[in-house]
VOGU-3710 file (C-alpha; in Angstrom, 3 decimals, decimal comma):
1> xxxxxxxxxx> 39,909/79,364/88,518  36,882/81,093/89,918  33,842/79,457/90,260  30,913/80,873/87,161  27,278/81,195/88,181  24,812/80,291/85,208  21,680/81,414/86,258  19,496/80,290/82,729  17,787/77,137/82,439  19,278/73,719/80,700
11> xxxxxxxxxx> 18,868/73,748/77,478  16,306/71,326/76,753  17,011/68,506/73,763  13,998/67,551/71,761  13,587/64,486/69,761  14,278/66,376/66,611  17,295/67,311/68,019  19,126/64,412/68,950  17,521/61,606/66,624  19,320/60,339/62,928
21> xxxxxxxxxx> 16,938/61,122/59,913  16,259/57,429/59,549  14,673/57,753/62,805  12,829/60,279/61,942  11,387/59,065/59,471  10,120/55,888/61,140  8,410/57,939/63,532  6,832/59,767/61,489  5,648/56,632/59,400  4,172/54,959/62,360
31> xxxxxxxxxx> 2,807/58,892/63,500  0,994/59,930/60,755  0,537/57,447/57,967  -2,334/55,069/58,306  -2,412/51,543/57,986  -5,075/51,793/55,358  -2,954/54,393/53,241  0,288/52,482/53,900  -1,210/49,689/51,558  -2,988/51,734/49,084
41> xxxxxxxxxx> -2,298/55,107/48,688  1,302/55,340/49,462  2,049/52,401/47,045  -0,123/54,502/43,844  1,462/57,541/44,952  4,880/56,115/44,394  3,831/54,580/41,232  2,414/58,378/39,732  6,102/59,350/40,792  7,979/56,452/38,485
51> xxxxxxxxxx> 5,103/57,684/35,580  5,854/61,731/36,100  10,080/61,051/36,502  11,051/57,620/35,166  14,229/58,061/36,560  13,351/57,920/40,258  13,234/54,207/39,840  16,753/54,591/40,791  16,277/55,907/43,914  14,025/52,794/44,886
61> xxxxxxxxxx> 10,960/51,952/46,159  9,674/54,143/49,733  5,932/54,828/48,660  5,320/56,167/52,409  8,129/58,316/52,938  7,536/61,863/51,200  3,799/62,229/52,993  5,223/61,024/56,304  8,305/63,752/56,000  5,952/66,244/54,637
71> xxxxxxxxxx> 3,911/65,636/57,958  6,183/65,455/60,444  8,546/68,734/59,374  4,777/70,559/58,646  3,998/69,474/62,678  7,594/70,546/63,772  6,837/74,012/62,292  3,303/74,533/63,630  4,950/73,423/67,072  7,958/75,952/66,725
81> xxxxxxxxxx> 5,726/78,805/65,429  3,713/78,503/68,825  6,317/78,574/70,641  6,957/81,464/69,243  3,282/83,034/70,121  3,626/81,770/73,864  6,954/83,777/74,264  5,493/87,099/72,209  2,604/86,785/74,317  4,671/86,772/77,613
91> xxxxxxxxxx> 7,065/89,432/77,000  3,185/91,463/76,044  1,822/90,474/79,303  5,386/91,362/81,187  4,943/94,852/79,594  8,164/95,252/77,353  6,345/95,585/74,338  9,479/96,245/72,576  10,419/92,798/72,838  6,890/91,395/71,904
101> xxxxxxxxxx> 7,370/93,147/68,987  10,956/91,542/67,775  9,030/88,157/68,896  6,180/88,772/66,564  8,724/89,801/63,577  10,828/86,273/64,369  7,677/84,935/64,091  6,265/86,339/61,142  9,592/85,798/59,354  9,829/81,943/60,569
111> xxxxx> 6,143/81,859/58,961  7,144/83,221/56,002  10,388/81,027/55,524  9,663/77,286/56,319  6,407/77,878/53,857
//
């Protein structure tokens, strides 16, 4: 067999990548929800949701966990969106316009999606 020359980069793992959603989720607790709201407004929050839909009593009791998620996937897209910009606005400085272009119209269209 003949020897195969890769001449791109490693594709690099992030922690959304590779972590469980449980995990995710506890990060983004300990991230983004304050101590303060833990015990207060996380707790009424949960309670307006039993009022609204009775039957989510069933799914139990997580008064953190839909403001945390909300947070961390809204932080995910604001990071993947700039990544986004950095590579449009390299292939504009590089000169290939052409490609800028189909970077800005990923772009737009990832925008547009994950709203």
């Amino acid at each position: 067999m003949e020897p195969v020359i890769v001449w791109g980069d490693r594709v690099k793992l992030t922690a959304t990548d590779v972590l469980p959603d449980g995990a995710k989720l506890e990060i983004a607790e300990k991230r983004y929800i304050s101590p303060l709201y833990r015990v207060t407004f996380g707790p009424l929050s949960q309670v307006a949701a039993y009022y609204f839909n009775f039957l989510s009593v069933l799914h139990g009791w997580h008064p953190n966990e839909a403001e945390a998620l909300t947070l961390y996937r809204q932080d995910e897209r604001l990071k993947m969106l700039g990544e986004l910009d950095s590579l449009a606005e390299l292939e504009t400085i590089g000169g290939d316009s052409k490609d800028a272009k189909d970077f800005q119209r990923i772009r737009f269209e990832a925008a547009a999606s994950s709203r």
